[in-house]
C-alpha positions in Angstrom: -23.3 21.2 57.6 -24.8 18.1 57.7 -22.5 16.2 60.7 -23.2 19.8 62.9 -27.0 19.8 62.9 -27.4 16.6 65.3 -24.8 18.2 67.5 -27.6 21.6 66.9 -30.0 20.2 68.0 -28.7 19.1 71.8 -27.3 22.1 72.3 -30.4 23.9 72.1 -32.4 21.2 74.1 -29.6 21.3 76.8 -30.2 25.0 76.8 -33.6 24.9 78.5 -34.6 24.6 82.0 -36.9 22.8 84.4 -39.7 19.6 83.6 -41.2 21.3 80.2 -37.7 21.3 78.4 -36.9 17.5 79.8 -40.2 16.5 77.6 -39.3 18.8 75.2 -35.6 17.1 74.3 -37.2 13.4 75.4 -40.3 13.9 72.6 -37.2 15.1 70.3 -35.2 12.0 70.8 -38.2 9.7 70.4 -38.9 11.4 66.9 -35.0 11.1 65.5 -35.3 8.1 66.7 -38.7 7.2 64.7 -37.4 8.8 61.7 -34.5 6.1 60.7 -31.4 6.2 60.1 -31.3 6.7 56.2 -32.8 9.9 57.0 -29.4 10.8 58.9 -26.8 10.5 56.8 -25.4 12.4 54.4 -25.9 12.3 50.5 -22.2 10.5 50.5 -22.7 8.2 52.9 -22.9 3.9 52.0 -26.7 2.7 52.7 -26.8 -0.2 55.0 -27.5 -3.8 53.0 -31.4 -3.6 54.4 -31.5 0.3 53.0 -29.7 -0.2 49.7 -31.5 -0.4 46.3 -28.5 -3.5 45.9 -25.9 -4.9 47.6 -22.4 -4.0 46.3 -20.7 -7.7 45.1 -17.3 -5.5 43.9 -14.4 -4.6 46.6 -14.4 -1.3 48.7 -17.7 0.2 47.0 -20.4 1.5 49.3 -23.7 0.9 48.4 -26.6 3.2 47.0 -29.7 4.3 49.0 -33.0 3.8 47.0 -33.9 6.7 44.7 -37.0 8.7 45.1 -38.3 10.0 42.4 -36.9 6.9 40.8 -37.6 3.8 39.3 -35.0 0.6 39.0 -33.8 0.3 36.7 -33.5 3.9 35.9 -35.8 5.2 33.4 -36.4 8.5 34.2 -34.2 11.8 32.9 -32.3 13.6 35.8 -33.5 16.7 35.0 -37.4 15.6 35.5 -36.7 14.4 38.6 -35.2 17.3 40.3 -36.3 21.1 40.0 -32.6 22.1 40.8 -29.8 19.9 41.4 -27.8 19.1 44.8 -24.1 20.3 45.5 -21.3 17.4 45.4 -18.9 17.2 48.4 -18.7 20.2 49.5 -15.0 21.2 50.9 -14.0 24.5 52.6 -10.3 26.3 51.4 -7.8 26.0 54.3 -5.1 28.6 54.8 -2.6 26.2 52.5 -5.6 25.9 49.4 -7.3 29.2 48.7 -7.7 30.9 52.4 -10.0 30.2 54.8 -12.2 33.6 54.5 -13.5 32.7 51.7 -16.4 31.2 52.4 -17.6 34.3 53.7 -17.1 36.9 51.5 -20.0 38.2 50.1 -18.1 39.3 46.8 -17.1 35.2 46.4 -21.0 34.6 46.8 -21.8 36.8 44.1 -19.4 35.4 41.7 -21.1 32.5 42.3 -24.2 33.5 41.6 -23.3 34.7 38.2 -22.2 31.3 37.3 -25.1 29.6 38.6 -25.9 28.2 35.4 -22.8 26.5 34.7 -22.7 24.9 38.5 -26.6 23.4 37.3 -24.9 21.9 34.1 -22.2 20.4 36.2 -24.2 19.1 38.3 -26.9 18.0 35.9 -24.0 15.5 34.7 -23.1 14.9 37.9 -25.9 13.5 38.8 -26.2 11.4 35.8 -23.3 9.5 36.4 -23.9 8.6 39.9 -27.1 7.1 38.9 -25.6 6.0 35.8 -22.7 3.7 37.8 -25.3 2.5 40.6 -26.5 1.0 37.4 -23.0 -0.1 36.0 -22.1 -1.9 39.4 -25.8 -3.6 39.6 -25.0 -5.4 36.5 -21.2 -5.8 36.7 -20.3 -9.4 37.9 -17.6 -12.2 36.8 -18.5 -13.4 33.4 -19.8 -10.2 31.9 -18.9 -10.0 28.4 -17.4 -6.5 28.6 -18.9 -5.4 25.0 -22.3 -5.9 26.5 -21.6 -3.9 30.0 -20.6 -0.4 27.9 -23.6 -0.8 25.7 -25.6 -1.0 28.5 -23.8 2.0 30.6 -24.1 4.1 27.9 -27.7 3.3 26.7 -28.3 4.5 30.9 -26.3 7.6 30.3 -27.7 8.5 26.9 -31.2 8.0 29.0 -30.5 9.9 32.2 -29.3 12.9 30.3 -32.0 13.3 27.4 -29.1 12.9 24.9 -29.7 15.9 22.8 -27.0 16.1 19.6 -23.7 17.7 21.3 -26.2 19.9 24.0 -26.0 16.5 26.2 -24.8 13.3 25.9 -21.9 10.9 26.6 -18.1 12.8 26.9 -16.0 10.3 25.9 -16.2 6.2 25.2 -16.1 3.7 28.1 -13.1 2.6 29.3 -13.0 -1.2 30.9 -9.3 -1.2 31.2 -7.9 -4.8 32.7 -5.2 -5.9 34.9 -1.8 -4.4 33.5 -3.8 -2.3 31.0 -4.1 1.0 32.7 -6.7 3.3 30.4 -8.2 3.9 26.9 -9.5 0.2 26.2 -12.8 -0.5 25.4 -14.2 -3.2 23.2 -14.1 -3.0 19.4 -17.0 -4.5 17.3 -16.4 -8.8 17.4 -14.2 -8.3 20.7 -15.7 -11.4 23.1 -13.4 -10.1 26.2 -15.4 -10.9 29.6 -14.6 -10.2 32.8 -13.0 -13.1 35.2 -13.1 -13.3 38.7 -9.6 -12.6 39.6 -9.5 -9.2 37.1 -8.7 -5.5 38.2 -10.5 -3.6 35.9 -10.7 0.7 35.6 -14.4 1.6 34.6 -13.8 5.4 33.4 -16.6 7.1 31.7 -17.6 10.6 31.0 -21.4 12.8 30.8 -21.8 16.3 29.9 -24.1 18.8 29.6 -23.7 21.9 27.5 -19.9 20.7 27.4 -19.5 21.5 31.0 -17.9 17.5 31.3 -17.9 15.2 34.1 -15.3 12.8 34.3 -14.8 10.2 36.6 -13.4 6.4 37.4 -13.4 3.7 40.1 -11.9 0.2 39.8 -13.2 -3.2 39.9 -12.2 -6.0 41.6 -14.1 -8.9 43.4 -11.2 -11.1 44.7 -9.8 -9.1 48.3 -6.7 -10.0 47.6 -6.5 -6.7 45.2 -8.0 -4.5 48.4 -4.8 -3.4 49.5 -3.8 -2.0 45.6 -7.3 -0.2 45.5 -7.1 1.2 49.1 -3.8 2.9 48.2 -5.3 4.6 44.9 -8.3 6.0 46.6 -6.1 7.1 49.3 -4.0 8.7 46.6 -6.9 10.4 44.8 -8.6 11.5 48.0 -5.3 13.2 49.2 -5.3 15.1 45.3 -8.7 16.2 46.0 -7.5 17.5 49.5 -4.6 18.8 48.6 -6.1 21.3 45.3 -7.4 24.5 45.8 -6.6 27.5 44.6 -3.3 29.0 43.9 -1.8 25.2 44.5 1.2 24.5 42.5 0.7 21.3 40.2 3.7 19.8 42.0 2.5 20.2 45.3 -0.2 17.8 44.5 1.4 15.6 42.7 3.8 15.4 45.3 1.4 14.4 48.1 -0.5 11.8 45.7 2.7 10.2 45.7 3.7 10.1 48.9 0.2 8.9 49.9 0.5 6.1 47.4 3.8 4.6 47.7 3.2 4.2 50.8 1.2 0.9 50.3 2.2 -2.8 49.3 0.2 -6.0 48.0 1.1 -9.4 48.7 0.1 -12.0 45.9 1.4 -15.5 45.9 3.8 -14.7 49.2 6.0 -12.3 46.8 5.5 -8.2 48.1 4.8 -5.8 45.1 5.6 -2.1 45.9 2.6 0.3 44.5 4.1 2.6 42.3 2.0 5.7 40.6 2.5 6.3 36.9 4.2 8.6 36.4 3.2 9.5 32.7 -0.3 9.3 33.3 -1.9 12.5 34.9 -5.2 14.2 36.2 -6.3 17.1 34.3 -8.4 20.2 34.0 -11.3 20.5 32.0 -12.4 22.8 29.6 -16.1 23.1 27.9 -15.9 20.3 25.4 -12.4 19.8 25.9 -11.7 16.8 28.6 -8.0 17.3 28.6 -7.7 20.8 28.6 -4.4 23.2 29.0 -3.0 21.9 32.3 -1.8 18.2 34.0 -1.9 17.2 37.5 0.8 15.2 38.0 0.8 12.2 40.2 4.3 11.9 41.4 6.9 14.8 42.3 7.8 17.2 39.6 8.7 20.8 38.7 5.7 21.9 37.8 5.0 24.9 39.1 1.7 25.9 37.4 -0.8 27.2 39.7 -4.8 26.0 39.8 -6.5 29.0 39.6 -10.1 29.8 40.8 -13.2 28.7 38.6 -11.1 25.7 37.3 -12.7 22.5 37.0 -10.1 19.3 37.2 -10.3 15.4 37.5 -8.4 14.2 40.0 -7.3 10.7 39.1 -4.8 8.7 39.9 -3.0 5.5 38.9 -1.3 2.9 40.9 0.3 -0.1 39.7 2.4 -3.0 40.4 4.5 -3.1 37.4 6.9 -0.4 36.6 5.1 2.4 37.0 5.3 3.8 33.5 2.7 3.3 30.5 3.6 2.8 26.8 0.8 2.2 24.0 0.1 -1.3 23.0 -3.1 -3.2 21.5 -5.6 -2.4 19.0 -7.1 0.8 19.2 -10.3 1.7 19.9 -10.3 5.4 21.2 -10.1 8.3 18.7 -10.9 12.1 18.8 -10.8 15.3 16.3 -7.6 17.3 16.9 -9.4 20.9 17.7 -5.8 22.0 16.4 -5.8 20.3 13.9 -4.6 22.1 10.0 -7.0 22.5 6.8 -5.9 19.3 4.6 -7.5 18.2 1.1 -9.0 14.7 1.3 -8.5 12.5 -1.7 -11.0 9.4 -0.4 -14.5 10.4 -0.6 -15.1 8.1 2.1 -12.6 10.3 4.5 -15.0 13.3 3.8 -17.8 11.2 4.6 -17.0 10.0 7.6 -15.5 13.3 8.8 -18.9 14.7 8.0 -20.5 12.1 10.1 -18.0 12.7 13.1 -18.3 16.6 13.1 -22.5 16.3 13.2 -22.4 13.5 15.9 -19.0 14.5 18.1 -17.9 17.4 17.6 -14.6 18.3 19.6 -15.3 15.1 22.1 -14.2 11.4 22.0 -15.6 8.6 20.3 -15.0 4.8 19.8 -15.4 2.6 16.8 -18.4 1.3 18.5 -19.9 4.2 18.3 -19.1 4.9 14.5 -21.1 1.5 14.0 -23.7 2.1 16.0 -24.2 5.5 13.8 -24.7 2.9 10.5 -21.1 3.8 9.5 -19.4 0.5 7.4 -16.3 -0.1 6.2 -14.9 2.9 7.4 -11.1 1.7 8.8 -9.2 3.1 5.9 -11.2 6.1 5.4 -10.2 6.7 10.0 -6.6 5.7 9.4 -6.7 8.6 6.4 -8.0 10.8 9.0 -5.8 9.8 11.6 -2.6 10.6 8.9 -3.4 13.6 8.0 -3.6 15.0 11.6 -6.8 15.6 12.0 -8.0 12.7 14.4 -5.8 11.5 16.9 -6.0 8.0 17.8 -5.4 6.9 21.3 -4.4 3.4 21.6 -4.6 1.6 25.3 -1.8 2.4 27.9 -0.3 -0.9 29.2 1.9 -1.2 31.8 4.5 -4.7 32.1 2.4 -7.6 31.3 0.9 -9.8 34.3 1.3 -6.7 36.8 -2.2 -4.9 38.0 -3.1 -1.5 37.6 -6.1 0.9 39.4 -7.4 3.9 38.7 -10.3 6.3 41.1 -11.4 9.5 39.8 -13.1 12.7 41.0 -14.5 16.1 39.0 -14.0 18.8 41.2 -14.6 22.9 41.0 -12.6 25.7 42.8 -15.5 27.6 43.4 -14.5 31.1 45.0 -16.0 29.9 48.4 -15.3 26.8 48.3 -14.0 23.5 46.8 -16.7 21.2 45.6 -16.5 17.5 44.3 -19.4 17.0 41.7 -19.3 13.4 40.9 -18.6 12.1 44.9 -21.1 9.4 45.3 -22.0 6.9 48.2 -20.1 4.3 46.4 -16.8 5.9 46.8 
């Protein structure tokens, strides 16, 4: 809607006739003209470097316009800036996604309508991560200790969304996955890791609201040598978000990510790397306070033939790497989370029930991080999570590394099938 007004706009000026409507389009040239050209683009797209609250330093980000209502740093709650909160992306159903009537059917309005509430929540959240990340990539530079850059994202994010118990808050931990580590790292208490100039690392976080989740992911990487690997996987992730809609089969999507992403090659040190997707790592739909819910997007071919079905809220991610493709668990862990399946099982250590106690009050169903279990005042508590973690009722969910020395990248969208319409929540103007 945005891109047609301009074009609006001339064709009614072209429509008039004589001296009176030459002034007329002349004095309405003169004021576009006045106005600037921050107030022409869309809510999605870069800021130029004189418009921009900072100028990006990491590869293939766009930069952020300045924030009314806002200060810098952030400081002030989402929902007390805005009364109601904007749309993401918004992307009309074709004849091969969910029809292309939709959009005006007055029955799909109204079943919009009723769900009103849930499309604030998700966009409550999804509004606290953009402004969340602008933050993230103002402070991200070589030499970060990566410890100290998620305990300052997720002080932000506890900020923006008036953390409130399990009403609002942070989804899952941080992940600052590097190089041939492809997801679920973050730092443990002691870990000194910081990030180097010639690193690829996967920044995946997560902000919810009510339990309606947002989760989404970009890579970093300051060295352009890497712009090639990162092209291909926000190629690949873009052509997911294009391709879903309703009544898509799963394999359909993951079929075009694929192709889309294999497509590309990287170069380092005159040897050519293929860029391969991993094929056991997946996008996902989302349930209310369930970030992996019941189905997988897959991000190579396969037989799935599930269908996305209307109302459905998914992340759309997508991994490419130069290794072999494939992920297998390595590392210390620092990712857990309750098993909402999991069976009624007598504790013998009374510092299992404790901290089970402590994890059901402050988590819930969602993710957490030992971080987080010391930031709650919780001590000695690694027996008492392994206990826990036997028994079956938390999981634990150690990184996924791919072959050692490769580099792997990850981008990742929230989106809703809407009945109207397909609309990416968490679409920035970074990427």
């Amino acid at each position: 809607a945005a891109e047609a007004a301009p074009a609006t706009e001339s064709a009614a000026s072209a429509g008039g006739e004589g001296a009176g409507a030459a002034k007329k389009k002349k004095k309405k040239k003169k004021k576009k003209k006045k106005k600037g050209g921050a107030g022409q683009r869309t809510p999605t797209e870069p800021a130029p470097d004189a418009e921009a609250e900072f100028v990006q330093t990491a590869r293939l980000l766009g930069n952020w316009s300045k924030s009314p209502g806002q200060t810098w740093p952030p400081s002030i709650p989402v929902h007390k800036q805005f009364s109601s909160f904007r749309e993401g992306e918004i992307m009309l159903y074709t004849a091969d996604n969910g029809g292309e009537t939709r959009h005006s059917s007055a029955e799909k309005r109204e079943m919009e309508r009723i769900q009103a509430d849930i499309y604030s929540d998700l966009r409550r959240a999804a509004e606290v991560h953009r402004q969340t990340r602008k933050f993230a990539q103002s402070i991200i530079r070589p030499g970060v200790e990566l410890a100290d850059m998620c305990e300052q994202l997720e002080d932000m994010n506890r900020k923006l969304v008036a953390e409130d118990g399990l009403k609002a808050g942070i989804a899952f931990p941080t992940g600052c996955s590097l190089n041939h580590v492809a997801a679920h790292y973050t730092p443990n208490k002691g870990d000194k890791t910081c990030l180097g100039e010639d690193d690829v690392m996967k920044v995946d976080f997560g902000t919810q609201v009510n339990g309606y989740i947002i989760d989404c992911a970009w890579t970093v990487a300051f060295n352009p040598k890497f712009d090639p690997l990162l092209t291909a996987v926000k190629d690949a992730t873009n052509t997911g978000i294009r391709t879903a809609g309703i009544d898509v089969r799963l394999c359909d999507v993951g079929e075009a990510i694929q192709e889309v992403m294999e497509s590309y090659e990287l170069e380092l040190d005159q040897k050519v790397y293929p860029i391969k997707s991993i094929r056991n790592l997946n996008g996902h739909n989302i349930g209310q306070y369930q970030v992996h819910y019941t189905k997988s997007v897959p991000i190579v071919k396969s037989g799935d033939t599930t269908r996305m079905e209307e109302g459905e809220v998914f992340a759309i991610e997508t991994f490419g790497s130069t290794g072999k493709g494939h992920v297998n668990e390595d590392m210390e862990c620092s990712h857990y989370m309750k098993d909402s399946n999991a069976p009624r099982v007598p504790l013998r250590m009374k510092k299992s029930h404790a901290l089970l106690a402590f994890i059901n009050q402050n988590f819930g169903p969602l993710a957490f991080c030992r971080r987080w279990l010391d930031r709650g005042g919780q001590t000695g508590y690694l027996m008492a999570l392994k206990n826990l973690c036997d028994v079956g009722i938390v999981n634990a969910y150690p990184p996924l590394v791919d072959t050692k020395g490769c580099y792997t990248a990850q981008y990742e969208h929230t989106i809703i099938l809407r009945p109207t319409c397909k609309e990416v929540l968490s679409r920035g103007q970074d990427y």
